[in-house]
C-alpha positions as CSV (number, residue, x, y, z in Angstrom):
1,X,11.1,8.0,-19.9
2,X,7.8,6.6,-18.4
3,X,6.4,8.6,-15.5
4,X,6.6,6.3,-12.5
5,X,3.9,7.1,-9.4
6,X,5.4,6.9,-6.1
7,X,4.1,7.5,-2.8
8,X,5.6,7.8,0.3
9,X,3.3,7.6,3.7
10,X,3.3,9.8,6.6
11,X,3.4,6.6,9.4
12,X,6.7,6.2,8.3
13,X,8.5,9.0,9.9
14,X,7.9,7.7,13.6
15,X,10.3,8.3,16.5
16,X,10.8,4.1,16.7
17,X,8.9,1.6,17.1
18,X,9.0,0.6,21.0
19,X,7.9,-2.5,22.7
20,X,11.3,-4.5,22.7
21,X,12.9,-1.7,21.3
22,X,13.9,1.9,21.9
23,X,10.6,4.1,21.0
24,X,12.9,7.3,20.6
25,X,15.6,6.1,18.4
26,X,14.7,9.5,16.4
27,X,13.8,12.1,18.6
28,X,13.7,14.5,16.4
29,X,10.7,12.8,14.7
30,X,9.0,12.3,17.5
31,X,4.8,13.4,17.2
32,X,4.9,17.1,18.7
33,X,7.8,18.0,16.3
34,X,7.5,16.8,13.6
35,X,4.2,17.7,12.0
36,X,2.4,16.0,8.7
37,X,3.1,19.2,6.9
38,X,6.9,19.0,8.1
39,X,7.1,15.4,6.8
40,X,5.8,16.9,2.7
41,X,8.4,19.4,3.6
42,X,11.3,17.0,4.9
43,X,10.4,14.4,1.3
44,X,10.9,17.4,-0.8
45,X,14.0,18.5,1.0
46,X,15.7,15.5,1.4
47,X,14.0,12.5,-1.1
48,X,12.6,14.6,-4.0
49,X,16.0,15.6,-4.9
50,X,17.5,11.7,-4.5
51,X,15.5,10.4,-7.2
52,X,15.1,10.2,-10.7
53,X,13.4,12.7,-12.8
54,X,10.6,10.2,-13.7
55,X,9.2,9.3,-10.3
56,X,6.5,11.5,-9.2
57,X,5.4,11.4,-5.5
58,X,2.4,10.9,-3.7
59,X,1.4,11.1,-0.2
60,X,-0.6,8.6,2.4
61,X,-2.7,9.7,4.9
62,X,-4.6,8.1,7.3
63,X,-7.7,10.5,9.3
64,X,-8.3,11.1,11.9
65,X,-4.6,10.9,13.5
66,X,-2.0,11.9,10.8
67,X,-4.2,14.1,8.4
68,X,-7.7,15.4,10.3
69,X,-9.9,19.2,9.9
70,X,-7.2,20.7,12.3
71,X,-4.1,20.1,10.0
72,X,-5.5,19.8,6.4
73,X,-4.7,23.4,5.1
74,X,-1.4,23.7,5.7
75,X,-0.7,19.9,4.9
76,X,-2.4,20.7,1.2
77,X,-0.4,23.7,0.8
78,X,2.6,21.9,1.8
79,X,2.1,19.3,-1.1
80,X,0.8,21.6,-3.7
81,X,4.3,23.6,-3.0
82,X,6.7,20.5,-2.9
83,X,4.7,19.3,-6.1
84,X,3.8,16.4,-4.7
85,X,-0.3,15.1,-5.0
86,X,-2.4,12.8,-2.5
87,X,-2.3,9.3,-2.9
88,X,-3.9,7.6,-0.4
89,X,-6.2,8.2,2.3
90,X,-7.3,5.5,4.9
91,X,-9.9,5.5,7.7
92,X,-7.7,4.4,10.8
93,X,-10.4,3.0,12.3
94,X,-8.2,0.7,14.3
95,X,-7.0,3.6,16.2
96,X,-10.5,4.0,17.9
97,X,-12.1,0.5,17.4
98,X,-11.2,-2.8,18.8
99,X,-14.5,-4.7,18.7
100,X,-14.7,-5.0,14.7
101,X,-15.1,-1.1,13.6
102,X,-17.9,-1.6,10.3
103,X,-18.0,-5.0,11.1
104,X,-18.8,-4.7,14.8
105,X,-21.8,-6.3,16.5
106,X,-21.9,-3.7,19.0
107,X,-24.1,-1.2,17.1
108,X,-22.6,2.0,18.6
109,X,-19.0,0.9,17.8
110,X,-20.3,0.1,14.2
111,X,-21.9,3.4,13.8
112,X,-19.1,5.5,15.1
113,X,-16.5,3.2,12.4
114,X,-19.4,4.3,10.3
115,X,-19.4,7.8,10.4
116,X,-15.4,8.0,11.0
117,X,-15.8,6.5,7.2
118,X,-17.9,9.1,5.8
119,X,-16.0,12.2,7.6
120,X,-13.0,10.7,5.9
121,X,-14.4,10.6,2.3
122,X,-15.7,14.3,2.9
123,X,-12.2,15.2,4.1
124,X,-10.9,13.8,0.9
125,X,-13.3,15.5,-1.7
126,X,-13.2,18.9,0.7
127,X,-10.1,20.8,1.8
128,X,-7.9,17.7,0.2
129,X,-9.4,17.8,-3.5
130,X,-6.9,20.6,-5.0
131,X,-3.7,18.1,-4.3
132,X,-5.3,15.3,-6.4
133,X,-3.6,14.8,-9.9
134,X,-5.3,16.4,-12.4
135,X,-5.8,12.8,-14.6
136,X,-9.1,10.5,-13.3
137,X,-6.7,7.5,-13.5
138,X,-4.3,8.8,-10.7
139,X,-6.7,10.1,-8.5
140,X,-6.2,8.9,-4.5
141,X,-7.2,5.3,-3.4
142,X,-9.3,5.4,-0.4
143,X,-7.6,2.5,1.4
144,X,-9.5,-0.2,3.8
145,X,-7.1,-1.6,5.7
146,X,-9.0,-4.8,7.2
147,X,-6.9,-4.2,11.1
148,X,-10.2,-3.4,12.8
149,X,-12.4,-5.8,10.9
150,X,-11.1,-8.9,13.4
151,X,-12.3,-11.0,16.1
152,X,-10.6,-13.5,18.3
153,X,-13.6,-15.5,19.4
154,X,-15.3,-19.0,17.4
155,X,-18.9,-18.3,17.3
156,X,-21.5,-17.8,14.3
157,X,-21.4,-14.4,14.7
158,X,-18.8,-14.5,12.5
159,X,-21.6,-14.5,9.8
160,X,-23.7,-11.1,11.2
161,X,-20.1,-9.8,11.0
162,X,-19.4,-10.4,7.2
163,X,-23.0,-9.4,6.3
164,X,-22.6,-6.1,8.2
165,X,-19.0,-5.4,6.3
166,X,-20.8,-6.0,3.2
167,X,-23.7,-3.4,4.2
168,X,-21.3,-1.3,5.5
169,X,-18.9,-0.9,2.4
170,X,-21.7,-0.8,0.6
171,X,-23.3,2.2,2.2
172,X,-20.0,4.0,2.4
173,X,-19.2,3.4,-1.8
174,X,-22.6,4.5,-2.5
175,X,-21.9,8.0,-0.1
176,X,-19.0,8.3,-2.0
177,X,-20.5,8.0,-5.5
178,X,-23.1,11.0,-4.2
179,X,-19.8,13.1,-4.1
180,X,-18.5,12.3,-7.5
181,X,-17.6,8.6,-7.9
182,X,-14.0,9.5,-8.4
183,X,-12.0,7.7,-6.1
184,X,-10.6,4.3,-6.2
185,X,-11.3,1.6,-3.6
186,X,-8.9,-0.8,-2.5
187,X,-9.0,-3.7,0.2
188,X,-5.6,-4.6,1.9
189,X,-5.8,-8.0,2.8
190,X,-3.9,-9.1,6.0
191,X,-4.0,-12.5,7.8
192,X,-3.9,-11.6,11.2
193,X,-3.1,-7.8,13.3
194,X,-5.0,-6.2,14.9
195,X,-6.6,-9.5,15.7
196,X,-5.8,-13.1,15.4
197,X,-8.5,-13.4,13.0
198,X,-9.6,-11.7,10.4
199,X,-12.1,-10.6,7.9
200,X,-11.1,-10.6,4.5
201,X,-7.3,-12.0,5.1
202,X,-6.3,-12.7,1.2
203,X,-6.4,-10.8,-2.3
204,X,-8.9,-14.1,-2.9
205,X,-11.4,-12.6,0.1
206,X,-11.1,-8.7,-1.5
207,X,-11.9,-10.0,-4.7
208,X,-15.1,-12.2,-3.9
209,X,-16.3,-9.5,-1.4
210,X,-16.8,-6.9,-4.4
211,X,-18.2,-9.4,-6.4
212,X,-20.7,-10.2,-3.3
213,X,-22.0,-6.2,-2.7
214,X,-22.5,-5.8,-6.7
215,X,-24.9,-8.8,-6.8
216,X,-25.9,-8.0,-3.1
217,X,-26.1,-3.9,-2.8
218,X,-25.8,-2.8,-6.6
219,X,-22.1,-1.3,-6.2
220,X,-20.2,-1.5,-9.1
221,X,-16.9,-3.2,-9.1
222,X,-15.6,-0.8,-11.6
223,X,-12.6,1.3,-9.7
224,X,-13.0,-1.3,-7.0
225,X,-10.7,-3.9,-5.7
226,X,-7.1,-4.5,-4.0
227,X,-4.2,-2.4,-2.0
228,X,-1.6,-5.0,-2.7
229,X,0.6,-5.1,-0.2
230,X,3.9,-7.5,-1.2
231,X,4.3,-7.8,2.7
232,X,0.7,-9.5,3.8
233,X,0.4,-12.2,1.3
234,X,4.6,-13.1,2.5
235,X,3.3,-13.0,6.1
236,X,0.8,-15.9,5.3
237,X,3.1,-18.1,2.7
238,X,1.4,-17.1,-0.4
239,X,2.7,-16.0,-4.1
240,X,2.0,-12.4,-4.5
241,X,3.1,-13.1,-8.0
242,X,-0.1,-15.0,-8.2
243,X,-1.8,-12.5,-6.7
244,X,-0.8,-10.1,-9.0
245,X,-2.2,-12.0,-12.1
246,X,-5.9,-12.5,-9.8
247,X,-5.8,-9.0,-9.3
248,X,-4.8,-7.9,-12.6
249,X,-7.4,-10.4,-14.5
250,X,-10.0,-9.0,-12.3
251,X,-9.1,-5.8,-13.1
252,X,-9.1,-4.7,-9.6
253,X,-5.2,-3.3,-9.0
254,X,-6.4,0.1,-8.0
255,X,-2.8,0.9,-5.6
256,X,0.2,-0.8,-4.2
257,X,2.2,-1.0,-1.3
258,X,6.0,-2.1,-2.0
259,X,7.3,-3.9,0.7
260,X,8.8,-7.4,2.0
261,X,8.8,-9.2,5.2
262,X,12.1,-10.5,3.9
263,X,11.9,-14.4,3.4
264,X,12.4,-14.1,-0.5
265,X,15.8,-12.8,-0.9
266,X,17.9,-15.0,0.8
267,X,19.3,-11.9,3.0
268,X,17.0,-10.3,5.5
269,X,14.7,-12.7,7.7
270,X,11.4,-12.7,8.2
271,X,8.3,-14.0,6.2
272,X,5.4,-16.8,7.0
273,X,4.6,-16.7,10.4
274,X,6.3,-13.6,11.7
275,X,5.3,-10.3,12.4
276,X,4.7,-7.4,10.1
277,X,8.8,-6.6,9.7
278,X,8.1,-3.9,6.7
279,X,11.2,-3.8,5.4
280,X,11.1,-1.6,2.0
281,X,11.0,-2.7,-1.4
282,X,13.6,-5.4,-2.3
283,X,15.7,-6.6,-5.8
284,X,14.9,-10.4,-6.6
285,X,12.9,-12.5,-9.1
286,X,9.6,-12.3,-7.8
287,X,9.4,-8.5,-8.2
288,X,10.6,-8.4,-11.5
289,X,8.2,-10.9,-12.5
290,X,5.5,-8.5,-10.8
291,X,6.9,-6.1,-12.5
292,X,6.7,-7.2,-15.8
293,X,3.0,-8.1,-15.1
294,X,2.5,-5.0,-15.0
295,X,4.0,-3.4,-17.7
296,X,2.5,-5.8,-20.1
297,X,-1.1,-4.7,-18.4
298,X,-0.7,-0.9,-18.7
299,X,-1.0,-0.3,-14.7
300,X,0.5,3.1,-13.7
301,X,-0.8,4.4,-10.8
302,X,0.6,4.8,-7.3
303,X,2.9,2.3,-5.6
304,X,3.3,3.2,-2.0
305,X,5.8,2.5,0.1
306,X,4.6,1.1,3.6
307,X,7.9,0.9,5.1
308,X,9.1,1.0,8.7
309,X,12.8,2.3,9.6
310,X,14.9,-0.3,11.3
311,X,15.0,-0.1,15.0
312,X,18.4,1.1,14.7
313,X,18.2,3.7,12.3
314,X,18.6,7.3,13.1
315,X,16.5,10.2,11.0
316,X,19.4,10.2,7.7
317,X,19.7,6.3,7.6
318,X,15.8,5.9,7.9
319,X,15.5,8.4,4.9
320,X,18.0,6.7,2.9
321,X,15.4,3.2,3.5
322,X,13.0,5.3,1.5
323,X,14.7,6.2,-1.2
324,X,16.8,2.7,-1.5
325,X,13.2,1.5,-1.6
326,X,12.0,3.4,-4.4
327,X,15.4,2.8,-6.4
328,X,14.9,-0.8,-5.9
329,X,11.3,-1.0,-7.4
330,X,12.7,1.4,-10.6
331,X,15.6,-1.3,-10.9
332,X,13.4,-4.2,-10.7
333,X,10.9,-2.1,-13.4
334,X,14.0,-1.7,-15.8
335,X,15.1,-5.3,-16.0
336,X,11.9,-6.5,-16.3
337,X,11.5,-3.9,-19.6
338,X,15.2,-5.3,-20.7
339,X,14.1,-9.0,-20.4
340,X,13.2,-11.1,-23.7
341,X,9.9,-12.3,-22.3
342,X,10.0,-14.2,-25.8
343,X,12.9,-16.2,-25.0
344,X,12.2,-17.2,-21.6
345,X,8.8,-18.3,-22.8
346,X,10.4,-20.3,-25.5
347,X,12.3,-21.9,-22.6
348,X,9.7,-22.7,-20.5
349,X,7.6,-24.1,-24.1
350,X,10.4,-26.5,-24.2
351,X,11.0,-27.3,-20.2
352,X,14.2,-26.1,-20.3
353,X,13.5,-24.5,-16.6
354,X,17.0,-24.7,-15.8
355,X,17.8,-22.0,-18.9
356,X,15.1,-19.8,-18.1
357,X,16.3,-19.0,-14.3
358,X,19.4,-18.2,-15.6
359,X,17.5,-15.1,-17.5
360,X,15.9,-14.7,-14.3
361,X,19.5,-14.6,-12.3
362,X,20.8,-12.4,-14.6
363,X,18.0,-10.2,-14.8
364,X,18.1,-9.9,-10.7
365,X,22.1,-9.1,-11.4
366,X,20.9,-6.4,-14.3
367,X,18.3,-5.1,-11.3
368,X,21.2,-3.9,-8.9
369,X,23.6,-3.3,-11.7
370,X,20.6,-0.3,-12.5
371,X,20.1,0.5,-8.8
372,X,23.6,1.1,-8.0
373,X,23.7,3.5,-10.7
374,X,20.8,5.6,-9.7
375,X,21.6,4.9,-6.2
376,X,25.0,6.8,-7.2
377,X,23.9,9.3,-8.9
């Protein structure tokens, strides 16, 4: 069977979320005792085990608060031991930087988002480089999440702060081609959070930023391009099934992240114009289409899961998310391999829609016919 590349991330295994809900729903995951190394230890314990022999997991990291110079050894030892490789890495820059991080027009704030960049990269190619798999196509993503790149305020500085993103990312892909050029860089688009604006919101904006620093700056778009997050482009109305075909016909999938804000399967709410629910992976048409897009264009490289527990969960049913999660993308994989793309393209050559969402139907039915099996065994 087809290795499948999973990744699980460490910002999942929070105490609760808090605000309008209890922040200790899990106590015993709470930051001083559970450790980043105890999480590697805790997914091979009680997730490895749970799923089948063709997944292979990854891990997500973001520096300087969940993986940092303090922690690293004994979190790369953990993963070497449970097998397990490094997936992703991610500046958190909007941990420290509220003004705009790289794109900041305060230049201190800039060159601090600047430099937290660059330690991250080193981190990455230094103590972190022995848990990366051993094939150039799986290596980590190094993940821009676009929270700090935001404003809230109409002006033309708007401008200044696009041009200094551009320079920016620039500088920092050229930094990172003087240490070896290996990783992949991703963009995750996001509409809004942390601010109510922001800078490059949709897999369009990711796509025509690379495009703009190659003719700009001289970076190559090769091993550039988008974190596709099924969650972000549901928060904003759009078709990540769309999105998938731009990102694929750009050739710029370079990692995923399997979630839903649950509008699309007619069970748990959410989607356009709420807030970022991350529920986990879900079985319905629109992920088997994606699915199938991406078996016919060869991609195999990590899909993440960016998942929050419920409120209500306690630590075994939040674990269980994960790996119902994981199941529900291998289902949603399967029936897209068992469906007769020939035949529901014959369908819709004729316009006989009606006939070809009855293959879609069935092949959601097929889906959790598949999950419930592994989910079983």
């Amino acid at each position: 069977m087809k290795q499948s590349l999973h990744a699980i991330c460490r910002w999942t295994f929070g105490p609760g979320k808090g605000g309008f809900v209890p922040a200790d729903m899990r106590p015993e995951w709470s930051w001083d005792k559970l450790t980043t190394s105890g999480v590697v230890k805790l997914i091979k314990e009680k997730i490895q085990p749970r799923l089948p022999e063709n997944v292979l997991l990854g891990y997500e990291l973001h520096y300087d608060s969940e993986i940092n110079e303090a922690n690293v050894a004994e979190t790369a030892d953990a993963l070497l031991d449970a097998g397990m490789y490094l997936a992703m890495i991610t500046p958190g820059a909007h941990s420290h930087f509220g003004y705009g991080g790289v794109c900041s027009l305060d230049p201190n704030e800039r060159k601090q988002a600047e430099d937290l960049a660059t330690r991250t990269v080193d981190l990455a190619y230094g103590p972190l480089k022995k848990t990366w798999h051993p094939d150039a196509d799986k290596v980590p993503s190094f993940v821009l999440w676009n929270g700090s790149y935001g404003y809230d305020l109409a002006s033309v500085g708007i401008k200044q702060m696009y041009q200094n993103l551009k320079e920016s990312i620039a500088k920092l892909c050229k930094y990172e081609e003087s240490k070896g050029g290996a990783l992949y860089f991703g963009f995750e688009p996001k509409p809004n959070e942390g601010h109510p604006a922001m800078i490059i919101p949709t897999v369009a904006s990711a796509l025509l930023f690379w495009r703009r620093i190659e003719e700009e700056y001289g970076v190559t778009r090769k091993k550039k391009g988008v974190n596709k997050e099924f969650g972000h482009s549901e928060m904003i109305g759009l078709d990540h099934i769309y999105d998938t075909v731009e990102e694929l016909d750009n050739d710029a999938m370079v990692h995923m992240h399997l979630n839903s804000q649950g509008y699309n399967d007619g069970i748990i709410l959410g989607g356009p114009g709420k807030y970022d629910i991350d529920h986990g992976c879900r079985i319905n048409g629109m992920n088997i289409a994606i699915a199938g897009l991406l078996e016919e264009a060869g991609f195999n490289r990590w899909k993440g899961h960016d998942i929050q527990p419920r409120a209500y969960d306690n630590a075994e049913q939040a674990i269980d998310r994960i790996i119902r999660s994981v199941l529900s993308w291998e289902a949603c994989a399967k029936a897209a391999q068992q469906l007769n793309t020939k035949e529901l393209m014959q369908y819709l050559a004729n316009r006989e829609t009606a006939k070809a969402e009855d293959m879609m139907r069935a092949a959601v039915v097929n889906a959790q016919k598949s999950f419930d099996e592994m989910y079983k065994g």
